[in-house]
C-alpha positions as CSV (number, residue, x, y, z in Angstrom):
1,X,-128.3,134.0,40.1
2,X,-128.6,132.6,36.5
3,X,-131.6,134.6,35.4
4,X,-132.0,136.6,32.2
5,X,-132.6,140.1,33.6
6,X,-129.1,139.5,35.6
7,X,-127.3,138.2,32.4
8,X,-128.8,141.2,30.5
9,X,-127.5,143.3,33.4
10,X,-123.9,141.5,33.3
11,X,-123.5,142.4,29.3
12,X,-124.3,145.8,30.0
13,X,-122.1,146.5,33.0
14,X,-119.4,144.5,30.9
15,X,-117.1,147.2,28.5
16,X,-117.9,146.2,24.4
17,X,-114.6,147.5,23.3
18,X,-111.3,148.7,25.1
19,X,-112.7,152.3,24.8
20,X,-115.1,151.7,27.1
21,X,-113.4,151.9,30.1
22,X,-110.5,153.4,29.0
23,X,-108.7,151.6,31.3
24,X,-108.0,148.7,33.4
25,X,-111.1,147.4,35.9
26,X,-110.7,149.4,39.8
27,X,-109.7,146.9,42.4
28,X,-112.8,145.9,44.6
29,X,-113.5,148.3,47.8
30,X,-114.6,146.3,50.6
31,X,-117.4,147.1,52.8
32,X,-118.9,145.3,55.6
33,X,-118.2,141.6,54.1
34,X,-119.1,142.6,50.9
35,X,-117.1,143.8,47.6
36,X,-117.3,146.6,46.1
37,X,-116.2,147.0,42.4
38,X,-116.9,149.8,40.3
39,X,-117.0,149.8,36.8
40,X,-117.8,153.4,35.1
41,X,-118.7,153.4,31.8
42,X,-118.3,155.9,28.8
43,X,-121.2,157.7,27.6
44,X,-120.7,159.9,25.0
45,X,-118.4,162.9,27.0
46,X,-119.7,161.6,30.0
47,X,-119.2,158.9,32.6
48,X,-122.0,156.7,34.0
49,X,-122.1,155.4,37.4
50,X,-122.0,151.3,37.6
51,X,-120.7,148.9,40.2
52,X,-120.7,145.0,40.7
53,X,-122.0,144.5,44.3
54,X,-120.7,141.3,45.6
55,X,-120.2,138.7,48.5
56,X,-119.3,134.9,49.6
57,X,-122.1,133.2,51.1
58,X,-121.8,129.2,51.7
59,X,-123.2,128.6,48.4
60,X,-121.1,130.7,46.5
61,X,-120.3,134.1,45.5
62,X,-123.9,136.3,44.9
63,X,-123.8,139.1,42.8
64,X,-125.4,142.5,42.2
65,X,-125.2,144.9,39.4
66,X,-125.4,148.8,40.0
67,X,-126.5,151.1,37.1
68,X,-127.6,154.8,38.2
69,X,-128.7,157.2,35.8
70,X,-126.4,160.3,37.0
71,X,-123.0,161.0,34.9
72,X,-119.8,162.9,35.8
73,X,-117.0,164.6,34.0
74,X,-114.6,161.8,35.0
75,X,-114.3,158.3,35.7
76,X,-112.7,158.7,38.4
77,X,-115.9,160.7,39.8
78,X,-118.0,158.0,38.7
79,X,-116.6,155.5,40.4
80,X,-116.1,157.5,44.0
81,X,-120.0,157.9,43.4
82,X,-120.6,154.2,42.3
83,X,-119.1,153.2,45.7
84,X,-120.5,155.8,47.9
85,X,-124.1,154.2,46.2
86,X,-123.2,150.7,47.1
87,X,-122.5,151.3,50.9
88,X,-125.5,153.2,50.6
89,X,-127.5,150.0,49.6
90,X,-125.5,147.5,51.7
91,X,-126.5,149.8,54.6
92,X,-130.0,150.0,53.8
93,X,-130.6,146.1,52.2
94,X,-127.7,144.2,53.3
95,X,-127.8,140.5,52.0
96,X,-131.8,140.9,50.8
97,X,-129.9,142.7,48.1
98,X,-129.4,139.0,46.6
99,X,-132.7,137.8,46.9
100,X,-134.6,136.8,43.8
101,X,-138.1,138.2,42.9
């Protein structure tokens, strides 16, 4: 998945400065074959929800980035909610998640 709305996607998700995350990346959650990593990220007092989506398929490892609109006090809430949306959408896409177009 080389294309340029999933590299503008993978500089987004990724943290500019140390600040950004305010701490080290969460260790992936896996669901159902796939992994789960989430990856909130400061905005202003807030925390937004993101998560990486991924999972091994004979041609290599496929990934998806998750950015949701709704923020929370803490990162800690963002990132219980960034998984709880990725199970979501492996439950309800599953591997036409990866699909391009």
């Amino acid at each position: 998945m080389g294309s340029k709305f999933t590299d503008f996607l993978r500089r987004l998700v990724a943290p500019k400065q140390k600040e950004a995350t305010d701490q080290e990346p969460e260790a992936p959650v896996t669901y159902k074959g796939y992994a789960i990593r989430p990856a909130a990220r400061r905005q202003g007092s807030q925390w937004l929800t993101v998560g990486v989506i991924t999972k091994q398929f004979p041609d290599g490892v496929k990934e998806h980035c998750l950015i949701r609109a709704e923020t929370h006090g803490t990162k800690d809430a963002a990132d219980a909610f960034a998984i709880l949306k990725a199970k979501q959408i492996i439950d309800e896409v599953g591997d036409r998640l990866f699909e391009d177009g």
